[in-house]
PLY file of the C-alpha trace (Angstrom):
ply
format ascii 1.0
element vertex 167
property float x
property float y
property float z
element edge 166
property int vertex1
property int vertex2
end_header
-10.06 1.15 -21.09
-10.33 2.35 -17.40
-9.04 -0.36 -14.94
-10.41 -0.84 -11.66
-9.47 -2.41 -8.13
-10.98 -3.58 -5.11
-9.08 -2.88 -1.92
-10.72 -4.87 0.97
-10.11 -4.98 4.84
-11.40 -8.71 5.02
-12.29 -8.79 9.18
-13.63 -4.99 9.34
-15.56 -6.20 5.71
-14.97 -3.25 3.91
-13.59 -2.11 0.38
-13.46 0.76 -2.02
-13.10 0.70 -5.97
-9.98 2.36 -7.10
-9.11 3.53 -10.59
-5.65 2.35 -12.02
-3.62 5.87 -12.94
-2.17 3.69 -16.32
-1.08 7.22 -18.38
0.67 8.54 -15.07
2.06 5.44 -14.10
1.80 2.45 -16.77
5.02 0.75 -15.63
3.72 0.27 -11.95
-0.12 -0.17 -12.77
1.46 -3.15 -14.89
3.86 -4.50 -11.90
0.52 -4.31 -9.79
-1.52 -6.04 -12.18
1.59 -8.76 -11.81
1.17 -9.14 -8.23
-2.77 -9.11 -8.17
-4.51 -10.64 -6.64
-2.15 -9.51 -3.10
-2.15 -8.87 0.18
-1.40 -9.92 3.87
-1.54 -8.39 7.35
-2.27 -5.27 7.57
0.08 -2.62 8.97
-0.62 0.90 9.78
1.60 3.71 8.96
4.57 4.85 11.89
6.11 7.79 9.99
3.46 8.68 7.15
0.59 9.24 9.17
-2.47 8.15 7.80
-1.62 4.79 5.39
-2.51 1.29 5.90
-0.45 -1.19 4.04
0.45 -4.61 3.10
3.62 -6.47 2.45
4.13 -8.79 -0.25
6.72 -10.41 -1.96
8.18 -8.68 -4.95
6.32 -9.76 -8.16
9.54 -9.46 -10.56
8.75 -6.56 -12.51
10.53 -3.41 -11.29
8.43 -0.40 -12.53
11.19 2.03 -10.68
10.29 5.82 -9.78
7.53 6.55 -11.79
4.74 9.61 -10.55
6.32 9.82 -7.56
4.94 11.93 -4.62
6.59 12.72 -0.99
2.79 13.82 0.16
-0.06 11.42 -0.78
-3.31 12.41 -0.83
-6.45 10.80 0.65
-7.80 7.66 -1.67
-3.87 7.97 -3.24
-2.49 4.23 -3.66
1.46 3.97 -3.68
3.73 1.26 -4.33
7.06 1.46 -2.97
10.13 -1.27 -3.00
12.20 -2.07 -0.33
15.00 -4.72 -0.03
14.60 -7.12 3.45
17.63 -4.74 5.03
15.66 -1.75 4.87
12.73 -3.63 6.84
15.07 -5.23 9.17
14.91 -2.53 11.88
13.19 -4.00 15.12
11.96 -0.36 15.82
9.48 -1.28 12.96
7.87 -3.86 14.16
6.92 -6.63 12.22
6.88 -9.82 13.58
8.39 -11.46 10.77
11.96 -9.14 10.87
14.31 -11.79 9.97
12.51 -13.28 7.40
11.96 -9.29 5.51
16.41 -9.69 5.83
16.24 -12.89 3.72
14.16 -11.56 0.74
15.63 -9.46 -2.10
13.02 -6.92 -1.69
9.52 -6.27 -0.76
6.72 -4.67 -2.44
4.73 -2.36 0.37
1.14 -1.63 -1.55
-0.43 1.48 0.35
-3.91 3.03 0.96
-3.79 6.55 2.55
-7.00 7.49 3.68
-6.55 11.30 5.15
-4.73 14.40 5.07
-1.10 15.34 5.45
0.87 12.50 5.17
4.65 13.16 4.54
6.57 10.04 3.42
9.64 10.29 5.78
11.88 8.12 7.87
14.06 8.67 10.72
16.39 5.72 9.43
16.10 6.36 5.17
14.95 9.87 4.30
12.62 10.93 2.18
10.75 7.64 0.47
8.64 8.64 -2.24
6.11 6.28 -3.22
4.78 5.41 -6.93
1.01 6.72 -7.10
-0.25 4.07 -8.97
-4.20 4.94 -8.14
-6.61 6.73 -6.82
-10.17 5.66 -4.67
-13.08 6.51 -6.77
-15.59 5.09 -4.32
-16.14 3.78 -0.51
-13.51 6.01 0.67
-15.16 7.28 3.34
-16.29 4.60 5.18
-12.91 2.71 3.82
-11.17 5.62 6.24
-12.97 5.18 8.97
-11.78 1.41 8.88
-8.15 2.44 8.33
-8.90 4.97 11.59
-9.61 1.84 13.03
-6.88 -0.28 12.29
-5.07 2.89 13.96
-6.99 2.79 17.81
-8.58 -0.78 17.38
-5.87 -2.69 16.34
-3.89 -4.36 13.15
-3.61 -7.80 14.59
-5.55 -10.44 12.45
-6.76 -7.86 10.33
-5.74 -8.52 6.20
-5.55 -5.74 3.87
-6.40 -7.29 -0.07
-6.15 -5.53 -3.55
-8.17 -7.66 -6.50
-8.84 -6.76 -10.09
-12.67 -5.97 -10.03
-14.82 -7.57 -12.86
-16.38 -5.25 -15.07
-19.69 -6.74 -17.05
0 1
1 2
2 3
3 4
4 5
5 6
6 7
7 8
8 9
9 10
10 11
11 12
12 13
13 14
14 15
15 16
16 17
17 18
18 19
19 20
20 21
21 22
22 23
23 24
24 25
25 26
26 27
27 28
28 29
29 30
30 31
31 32
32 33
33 34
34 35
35 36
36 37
37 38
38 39
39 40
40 41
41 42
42 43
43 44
44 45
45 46
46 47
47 48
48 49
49 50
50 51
51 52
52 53
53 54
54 55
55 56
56 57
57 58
58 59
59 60
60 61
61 62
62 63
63 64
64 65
65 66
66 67
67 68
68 69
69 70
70 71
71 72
72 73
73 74
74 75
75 76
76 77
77 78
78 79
79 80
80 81
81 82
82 83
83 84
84 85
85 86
86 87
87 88
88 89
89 90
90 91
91 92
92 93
93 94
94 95
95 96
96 97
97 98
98 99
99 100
100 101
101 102
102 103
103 104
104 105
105 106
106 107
107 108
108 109
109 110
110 111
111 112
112 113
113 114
114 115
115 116
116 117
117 118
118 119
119 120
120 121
121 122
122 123
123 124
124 125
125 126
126 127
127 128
128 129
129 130
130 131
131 132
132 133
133 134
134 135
135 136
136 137
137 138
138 139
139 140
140 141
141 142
142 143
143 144
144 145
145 146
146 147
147 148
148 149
149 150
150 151
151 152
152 153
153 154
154 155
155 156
156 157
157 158
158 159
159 160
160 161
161 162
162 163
163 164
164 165
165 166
C-alpha cells in the first residue's frame, strides 16, 4: 500500500502530498512514520541551496544510511541525523545553539524544492541525506513558498510533515 504525507508551511498556508519511497528506503520511511506527526521552525538551507527544513528531536529509531544521495532533486525529502555537537557551530545560526549541544542527536527532515543542490559543508564534508520521499503534488506552488522562506524570511514560519488520511 502506497503511503502518503502532507508537508505544510503553516503561516504561508501551503502543502504538497508526498509519496513514502518504503522499497528504497523502508528503514527510514519507518523512523519517519515514528516521529510523525513533526515539525518546528523552519530553516532554510546555508550550504545545500535550495532545502527548507525542520529540526526535531530524534524519534529513537536509527534507520542509518539507507538510499543515500549527495544531490537531491526537486520534491526529494531527506532525513539526515546529527548529534547536538555537529549543530553547535554559531556560524549556523539557530537560536537555540546550546540547547542542539545538550541532545544526543537531531533528526533534520528536508524538502528541496529546486535544482542543483549539493549536500556539502565547510565544517563536515560531504552529508548525504536518506531520500525517504518524493512530492507527488503541490510542488510548485510548495517552491515558490520555500523561495520565500529564502527572500521573505524564516522567522515565525513552521515547517510540518503529517500522515495524510486516505478514505
Amino acid at each position: 500500500m502506497t503511503q502518503h504525507l502532507r508537508i505544510t508551511l503553516t503561516s504561508r498556508g501551503v502543502s504538497a502530498r508526498a509519496r513514502l519511497l518504503t522499497e528504497a528506503a523502508p528503514r527510514t520511511c519507518a523512523a519517519v512514520l515514528q516521529a510523525l506527526p513533526a515539525g518546528g521552525q523552519v530553516y532554510h538551507g546555508k550550504y545545500a541551496r535550495n532545502e527548507i527544513y525542520t529540526l526535531i528531536p530524534h524519534p529513537g529509531s536509527e534507520p542509518g544510511a539507507e538510499n543515500t544521495t549527495i544531490t537531491p532533486i526537486p520534491g526529494d525529502l531527506c532525513w539526515f541525523t546529527f548529534t547536538g555537537d555537529d549543530l553547535g557551530n554559531p556560524a549556523y545560526g539557530y537560536e537555540g545553539a546550546e540547547q542542539h549541544r545538550e541532545t544526543g542527536s537531531i533528526v533534520d527532515l528536508a524538502v528541496f524544492y529546486g535544482r542543483n543542490n549539493l549536500l556539502i559543508n565547510g565544517d563536515q564534508g560531504w552529508v548525504p541525506g536518506n531520500v525517504f520521499g518524493t512530492i507527488v503534488s503541490g510542488l510548485e506552488e510548495f517552491a515558490a513558498a520555500c523561495q520565500d522562506v529564502w527572500m521573505g524570511g524564516a522567522r515565525g514560519e513552521t515547517l510540518t510533515f503529517s500522515r495524510e488520511e486516505t478514505g
